[in-house]
C-alpha positions, 0 to 999 in steps of 0.5 A, spaced: 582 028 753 588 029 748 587 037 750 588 036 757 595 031 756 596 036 752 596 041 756 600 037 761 605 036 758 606 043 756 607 044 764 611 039 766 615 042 760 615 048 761 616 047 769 622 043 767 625 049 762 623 053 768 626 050 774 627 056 778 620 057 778 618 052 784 625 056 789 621 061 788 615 059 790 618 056 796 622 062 797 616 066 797 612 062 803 618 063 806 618 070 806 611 070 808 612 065 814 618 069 816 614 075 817 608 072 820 613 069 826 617 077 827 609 080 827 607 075 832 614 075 837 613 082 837 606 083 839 608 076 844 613 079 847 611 084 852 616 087 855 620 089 848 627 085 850 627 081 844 627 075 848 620 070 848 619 067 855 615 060 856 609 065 860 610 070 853 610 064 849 603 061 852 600 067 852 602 070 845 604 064 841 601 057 843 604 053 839 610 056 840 609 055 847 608 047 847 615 046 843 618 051 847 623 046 850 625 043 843 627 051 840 630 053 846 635 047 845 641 051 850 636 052 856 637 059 856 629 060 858 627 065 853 627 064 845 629 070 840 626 071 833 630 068 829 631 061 833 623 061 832 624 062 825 630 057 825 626 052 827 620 053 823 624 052 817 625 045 818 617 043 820 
């Protein structure tokens, strides 16, 4: 039991010595999820314009798809890469 308190605290004070440790990390899942949304666009967006219509969005990205009209927030009728990703970062 004293190891183990121990070995807690050693942690949080390293965490704490450390505090960019966790940007990192989160930068890292970041970068990561980031680069699934551009390979899952651009396998999605069949006729390659750079554009993710609702139809290419049912078919190639569902969950894309039922939000559509949350990321296309000026009504354009198409999503890019970079709305999709925008709002990925604040889920």
């Amino acid at each position: 039991m004293r190891k183990m308190k121990l070995a807690a605290w050693t942690l949080a004070l390293a965490a704490a010595a450390h505090p960019g440790l966790g940007r990192a990390d989160a930068k890292a899942d970041a970068d990561k999820r980031d680069k699934d949304i551009e390979e899952r666009f651009t396998a999605a967006d069949k006729d390659h314009d750079g554009k993710l219509t609702l139809a290419e969005a049912k078919a190639g990205m569902p969950r894309v798809a039922r939000g559509f009209d949350k990321i296309d927030k000026e009504k354009k009728g198409y999503l890019t890469v970079d709305q999709i990703k925008a709002f990925a970062a604040t889920q």
